[in-house]
C-alpha positions as CSV (number, residue, x, y, z in Angstrom):
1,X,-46.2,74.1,67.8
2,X,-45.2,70.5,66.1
3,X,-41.3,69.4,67.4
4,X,-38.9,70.2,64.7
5,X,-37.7,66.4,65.1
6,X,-37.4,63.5,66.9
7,X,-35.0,61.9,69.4
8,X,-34.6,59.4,66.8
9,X,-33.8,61.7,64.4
10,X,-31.1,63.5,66.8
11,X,-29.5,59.9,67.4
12,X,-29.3,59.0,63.5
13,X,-28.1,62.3,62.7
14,X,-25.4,61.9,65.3
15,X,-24.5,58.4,64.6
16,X,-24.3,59.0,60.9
17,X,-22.2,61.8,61.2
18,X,-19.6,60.8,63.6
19,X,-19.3,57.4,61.3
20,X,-18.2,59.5,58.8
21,X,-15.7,62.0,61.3
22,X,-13.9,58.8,62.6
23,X,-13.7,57.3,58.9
24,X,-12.3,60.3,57.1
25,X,-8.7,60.9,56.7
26,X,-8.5,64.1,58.2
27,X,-10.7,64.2,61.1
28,X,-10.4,60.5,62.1
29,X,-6.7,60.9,63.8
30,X,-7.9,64.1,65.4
31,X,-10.8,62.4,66.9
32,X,-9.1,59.2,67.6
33,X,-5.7,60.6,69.6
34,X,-8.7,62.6,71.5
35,X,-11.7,60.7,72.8
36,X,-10.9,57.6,74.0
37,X,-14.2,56.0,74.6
38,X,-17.0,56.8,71.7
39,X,-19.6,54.1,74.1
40,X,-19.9,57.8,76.5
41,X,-18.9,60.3,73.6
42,X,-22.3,59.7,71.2
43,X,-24.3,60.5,73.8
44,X,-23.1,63.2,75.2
45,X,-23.0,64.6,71.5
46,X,-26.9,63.0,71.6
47,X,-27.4,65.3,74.7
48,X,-25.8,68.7,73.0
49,X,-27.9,68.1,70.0
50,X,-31.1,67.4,71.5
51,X,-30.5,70.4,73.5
52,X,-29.9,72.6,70.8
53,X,-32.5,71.1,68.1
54,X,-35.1,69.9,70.8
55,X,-34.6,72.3,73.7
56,X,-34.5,69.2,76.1
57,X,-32.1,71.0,78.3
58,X,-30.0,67.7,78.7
59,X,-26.7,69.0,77.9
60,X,-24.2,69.5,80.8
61,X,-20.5,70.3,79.5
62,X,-18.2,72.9,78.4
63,X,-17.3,72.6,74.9
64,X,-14.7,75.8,74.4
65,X,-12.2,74.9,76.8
66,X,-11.9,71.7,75.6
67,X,-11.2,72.6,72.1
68,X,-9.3,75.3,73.3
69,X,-7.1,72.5,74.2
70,X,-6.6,70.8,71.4
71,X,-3.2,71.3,69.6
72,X,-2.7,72.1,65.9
73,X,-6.6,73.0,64.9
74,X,-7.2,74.8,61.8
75,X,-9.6,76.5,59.7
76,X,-9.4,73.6,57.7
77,X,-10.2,71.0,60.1
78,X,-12.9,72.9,61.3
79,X,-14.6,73.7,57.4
80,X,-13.7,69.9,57.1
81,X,-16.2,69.1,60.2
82,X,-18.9,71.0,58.9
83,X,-18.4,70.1,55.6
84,X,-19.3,66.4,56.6
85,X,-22.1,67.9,58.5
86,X,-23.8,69.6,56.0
87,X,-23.5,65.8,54.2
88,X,-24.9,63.6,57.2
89,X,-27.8,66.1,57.2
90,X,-28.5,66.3,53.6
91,X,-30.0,62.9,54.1
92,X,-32.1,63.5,56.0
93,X,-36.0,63.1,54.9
94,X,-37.0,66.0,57.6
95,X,-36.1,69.0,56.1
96,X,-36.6,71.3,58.6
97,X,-34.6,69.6,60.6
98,X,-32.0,69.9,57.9
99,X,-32.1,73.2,58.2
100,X,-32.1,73.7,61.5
101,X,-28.9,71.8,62.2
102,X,-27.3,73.3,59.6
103,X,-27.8,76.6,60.7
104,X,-26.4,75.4,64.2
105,X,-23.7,73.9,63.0
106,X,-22.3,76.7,61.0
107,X,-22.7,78.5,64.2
108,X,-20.9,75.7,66.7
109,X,-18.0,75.8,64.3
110,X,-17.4,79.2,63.9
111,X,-18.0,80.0,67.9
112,X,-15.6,77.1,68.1
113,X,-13.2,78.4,65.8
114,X,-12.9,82.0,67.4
115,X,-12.7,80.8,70.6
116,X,-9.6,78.3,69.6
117,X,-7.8,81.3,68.1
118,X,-8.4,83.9,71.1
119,X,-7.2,81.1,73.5
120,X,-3.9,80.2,70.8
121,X,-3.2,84.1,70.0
122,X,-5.6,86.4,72.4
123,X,-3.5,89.6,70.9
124,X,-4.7,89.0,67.1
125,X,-8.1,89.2,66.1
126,X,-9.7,85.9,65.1
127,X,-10.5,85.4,61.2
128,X,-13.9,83.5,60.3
129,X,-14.3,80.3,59.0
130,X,-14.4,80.4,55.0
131,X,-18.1,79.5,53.4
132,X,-18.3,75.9,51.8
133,X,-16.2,75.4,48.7
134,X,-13.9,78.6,49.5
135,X,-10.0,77.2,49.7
136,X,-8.7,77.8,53.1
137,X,-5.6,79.7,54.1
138,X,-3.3,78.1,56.7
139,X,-3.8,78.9,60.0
């Protein structure tokens, strides 16, 4: 069976996309008053998305708790994160590829998402993130 892409691929798709987190307006403070040194964030994000699109095994962290952490997340932000996801990847030449990550994606964001509200209000149930182009209740 041909790879779906290459490591290439995985570190432009990664580059371009957290380009555009720390420039836009919303996600840019978020990220900014939270990782403190992008030279060992990009490849650990490299890592998680070869792992997930590559199955090269080479991630080694726990994601949840450390969004879990994170004060004053919302739907929003999260919707906003994807939204420039599902950007970055539509230009990309490999379409399966495309696909592929934007399936995953979807699915970080909204295991992401639950988990953040469980660990904020474990009595209420968590709501789903709303589908591109939906308008977004507060949190």
């Amino acid at each position: 069976m041909p790879e779906l892409c290459t490591e290439s691929e995985v570190a432009e798709l990664v580059d371009r996309f957290y380009s555009r987190v720390r420039a836009d307006r919303e996600l840019g403070p978020v990220f900014a008053a939270h990782v403190d040194d992008w030279s060992r964030h990009l490849p650990k994000m490299v890592d998680f998305w070869s792992s997930a699109l590559r199955k090269t095994a080479r991630y080694r962290g726990t994601p949840m708790p450390t969004h879990a952490a994170l004060p004053n997340l919302s739907a929003a932000l999260f919707r906003r994160w994807l939204d420039l996801f599902h950007e970055t990847t539509g230009e990309q030449s490999n379409e399966a590829l495309r696909l592929r990550a934007d399936e995953l994606a979807e699915r970080v964001a909204q295991s992401l998402w639950y988990g953040y509200q469980m660990h904020r209000d474990p009595g209420r149930f968590p709501s789903t993130l709303p589908a591109a182009g939906h308008a977004l209740a507060s949190p």
